[in-house]
N, C-alpha and C positions, 0 to 999 in steps of 0.2 A: 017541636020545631027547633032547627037548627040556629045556634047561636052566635049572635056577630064576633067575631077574636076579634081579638085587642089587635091595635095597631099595632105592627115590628117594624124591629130595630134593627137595624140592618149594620151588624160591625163594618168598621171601613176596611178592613183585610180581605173578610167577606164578600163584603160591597165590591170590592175593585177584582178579584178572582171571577163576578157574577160578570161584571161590564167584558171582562175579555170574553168568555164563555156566550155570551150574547153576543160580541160583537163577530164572531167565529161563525155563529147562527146565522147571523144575519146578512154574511158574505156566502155563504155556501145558500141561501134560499134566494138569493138574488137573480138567480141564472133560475128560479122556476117558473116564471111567467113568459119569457123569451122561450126557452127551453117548451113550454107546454106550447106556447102558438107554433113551433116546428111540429112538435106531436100532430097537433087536431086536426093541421092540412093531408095530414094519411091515416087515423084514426079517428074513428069516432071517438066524440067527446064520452060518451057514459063508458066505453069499452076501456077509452085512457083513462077512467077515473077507477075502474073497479081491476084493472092489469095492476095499477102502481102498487092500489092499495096489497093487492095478493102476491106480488113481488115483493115488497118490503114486509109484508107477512109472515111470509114461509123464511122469511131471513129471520124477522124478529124471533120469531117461536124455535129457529135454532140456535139462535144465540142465550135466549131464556133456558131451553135445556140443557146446553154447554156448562152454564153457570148456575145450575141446578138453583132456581130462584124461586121462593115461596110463592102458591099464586096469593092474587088481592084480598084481603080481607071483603066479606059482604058488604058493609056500608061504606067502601070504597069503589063498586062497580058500579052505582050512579055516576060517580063523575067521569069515570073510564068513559062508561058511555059516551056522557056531555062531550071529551074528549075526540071520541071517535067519531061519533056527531061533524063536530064543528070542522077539525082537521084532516081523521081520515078520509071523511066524507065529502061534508057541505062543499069545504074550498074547492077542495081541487073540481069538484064537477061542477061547482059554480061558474070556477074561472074559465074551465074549459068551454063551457057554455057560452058566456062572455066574452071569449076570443075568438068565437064565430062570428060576433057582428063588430069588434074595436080591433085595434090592433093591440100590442101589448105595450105601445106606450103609452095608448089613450088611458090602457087598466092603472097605470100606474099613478094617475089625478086618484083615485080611490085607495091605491096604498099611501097614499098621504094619511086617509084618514087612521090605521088602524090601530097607530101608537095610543092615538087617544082613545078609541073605543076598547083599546087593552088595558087603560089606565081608567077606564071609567069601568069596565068586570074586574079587574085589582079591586078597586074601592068595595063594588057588590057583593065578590067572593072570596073574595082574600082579605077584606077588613082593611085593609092599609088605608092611611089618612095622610095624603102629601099636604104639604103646605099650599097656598091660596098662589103665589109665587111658580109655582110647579106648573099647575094649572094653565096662566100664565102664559109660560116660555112651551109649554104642549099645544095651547090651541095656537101660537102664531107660530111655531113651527108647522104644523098640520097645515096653515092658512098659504105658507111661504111653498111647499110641495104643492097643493092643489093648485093655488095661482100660476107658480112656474108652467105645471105642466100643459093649464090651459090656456096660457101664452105661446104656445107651440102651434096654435091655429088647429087644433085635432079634431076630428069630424065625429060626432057625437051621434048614437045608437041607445035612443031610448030603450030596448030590449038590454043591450050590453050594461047601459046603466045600471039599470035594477038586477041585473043578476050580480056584477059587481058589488053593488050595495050591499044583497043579502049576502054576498061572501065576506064582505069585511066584517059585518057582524057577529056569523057565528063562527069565525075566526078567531076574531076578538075573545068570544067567550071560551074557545077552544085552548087558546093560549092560558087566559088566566086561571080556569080550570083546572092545567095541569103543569101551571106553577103553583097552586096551589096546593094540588096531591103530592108535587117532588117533592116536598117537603118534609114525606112523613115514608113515600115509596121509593121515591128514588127519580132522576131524572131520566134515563134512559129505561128505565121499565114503565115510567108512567106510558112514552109514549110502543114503547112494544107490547105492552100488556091492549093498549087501545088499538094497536093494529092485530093482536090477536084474538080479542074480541070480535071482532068485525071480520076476522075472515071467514070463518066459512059461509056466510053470507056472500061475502066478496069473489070468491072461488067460484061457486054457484054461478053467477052472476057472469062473469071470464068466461066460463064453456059457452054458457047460451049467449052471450052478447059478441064470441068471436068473429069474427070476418070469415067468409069460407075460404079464402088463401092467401095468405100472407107475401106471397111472390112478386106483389109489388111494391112493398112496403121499401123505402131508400135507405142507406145508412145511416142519413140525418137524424131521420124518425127514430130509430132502431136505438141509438145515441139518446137520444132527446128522453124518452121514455127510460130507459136505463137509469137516467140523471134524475129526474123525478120519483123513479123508485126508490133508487137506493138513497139520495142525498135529501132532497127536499122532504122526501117523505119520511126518513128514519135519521140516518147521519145530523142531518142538522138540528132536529129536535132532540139530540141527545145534549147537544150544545147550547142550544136554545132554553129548554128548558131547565135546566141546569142553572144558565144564567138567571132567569129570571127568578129562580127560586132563592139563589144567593145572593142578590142584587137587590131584588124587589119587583116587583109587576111592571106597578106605572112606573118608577125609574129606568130601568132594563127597558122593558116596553119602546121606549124612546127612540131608542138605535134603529129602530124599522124606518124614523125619519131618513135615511140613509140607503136603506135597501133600494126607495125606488131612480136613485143617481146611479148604484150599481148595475141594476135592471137597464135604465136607459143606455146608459154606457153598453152593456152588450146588446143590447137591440139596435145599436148604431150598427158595431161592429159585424155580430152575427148575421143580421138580417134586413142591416143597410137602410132603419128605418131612421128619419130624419130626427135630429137634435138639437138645436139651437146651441150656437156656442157661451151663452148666459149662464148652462150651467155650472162653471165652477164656482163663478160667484153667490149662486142660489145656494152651492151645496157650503159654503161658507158658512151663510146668515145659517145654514140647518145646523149647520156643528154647533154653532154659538147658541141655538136652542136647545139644544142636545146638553151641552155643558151645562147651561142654565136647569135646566129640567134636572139637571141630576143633584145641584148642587141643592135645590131646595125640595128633595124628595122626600126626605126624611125630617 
């Protein structure tokens, strides 16, 4: 049986290189759930889910042999897995599925949650022990996103719900999974080695699930799907993970309180979906949780 590590200590030199690297992450993922609701209106949701992944695949695997990278160690491809699981997989075809019945602002009351369900897999697989304090300024940050968002009057999709839900969670465990491997692999290999794993599964999958012709397909879509392959799906988790691996889970983790104000913001702009002007004052009280959460993470 695998043994709990000890809590880390996260240097403040460290620490403050992880917050930018996460917060870099969490601005380049922002534009994925707007960006995916253009996708799913001219794709199928499974076909967008297993394109991105063999898009950013066929990238990963040649940037791995560019830079001639050891593969994983054996008792390293469970987590990969768990990784490929949560990220490559679960999210994106969760969400996709979930933007069939919500719009992509309603999905965003659910990325309220996932700072704290990444600070609660930090704690399960990464051992980290924040302070009580931490805790804290993470559940009323989480509380401040989710109420915001359903103060927008947003029309609610029992089906959208629950898929939602199971995507924040193995998301959640996706993230801290492979903050927890950067650590020993690297952060841009954790997540190319997990999109390499997954493809030829993924590839498979692309032939037989193609559309028969693509000649109606718009630029938007064509855009949208490009954006998700290459950034949401690779680019940002080179950031991301990174961050959170030099930062810490549940601290780093945090900054997602933020992603879903980025999100809204372009779902105004992109796709004209309605926002209430409250939130810059909401996205206030979130920094000030954000601050707090970091300052007693350690």
């Amino acid at each position: 049986m695998e043994q709990a590590s000890a809590p880390k200590i996260v240097p403040m030199e460290n620490a403050t290189r992880g917050w930018i690297n996460g917060f870099i992450g969490v601005v380049i993922f922002s534009g994925s759930l707007p960006a995916t609701r253009v996708a799913v209106l001219e794709f199928d949701p499974v076909f967008l889910t297993v394109a991105r992944a063999t898009l950013a695949g066929v990238l990963a695997l040649c940037v791995l042999l560019l830079f001639k990278e050891q593969r994983p160690a054996r008792h390293q491809l469970l987590s990969l897995l768990i990784v490929a699981i949560g990220v490559v997989v679960g999210f994106p075809l969760l969400t996709a599925l979930a933007l069939q019945h919500v719009t992509s602002a309603h999905s965003i009351v659910f990325l309220g949650l996932l700072p704290l369900a990444t600070a609660i897999f930090g704690v399960l697989r990464g051992g980290e022990r924040p302070r009580a304090a931490f805790w804290l300024f993470s559940v009323l940050g989480s509380l401040t996103v989710v109420g915001f968002a359903l103060s927008q009057g947003l029309k609610a999709s029992a089906t959208g719900d629950v898929l939602m839900l199971l995507a924040i969670l193995v998301c959640g465990l996706g993230y801290a999974e492979g903050a927890r491997l950067s650590r020993t692999l690297g952060g841009w290999q954790v997540i190319s080695w997990a999109l390499v794993l997954s493809l030829p599964f993924m590839a498979v999958l692309s032939v037989l699930l193609s559309p028969p012709s693509f000649s109606s397909i718009s630029p938007p879509a064509w855009l949208s799907l490009g954006y998700v392959s290459l950034f949401s799906m690779l680019i940002g988790f080179v950031f991301w993970y990174r961050g959170l691996a030099q930062g810490g889970i549940a601290a780093v983790g945090q900054l997602q309180l933020l992603q879903p104000f980025f999100g809204l913001a372009l779902a105004a702009t992109l796709l004209h979906e309605q926002v209430s002007a409250g939130m810059l004052g909401v996205t206030v009280a979130v920094i000030i949780c954000v601050v707090g959460a970091r300052r007693f993470s350690r």
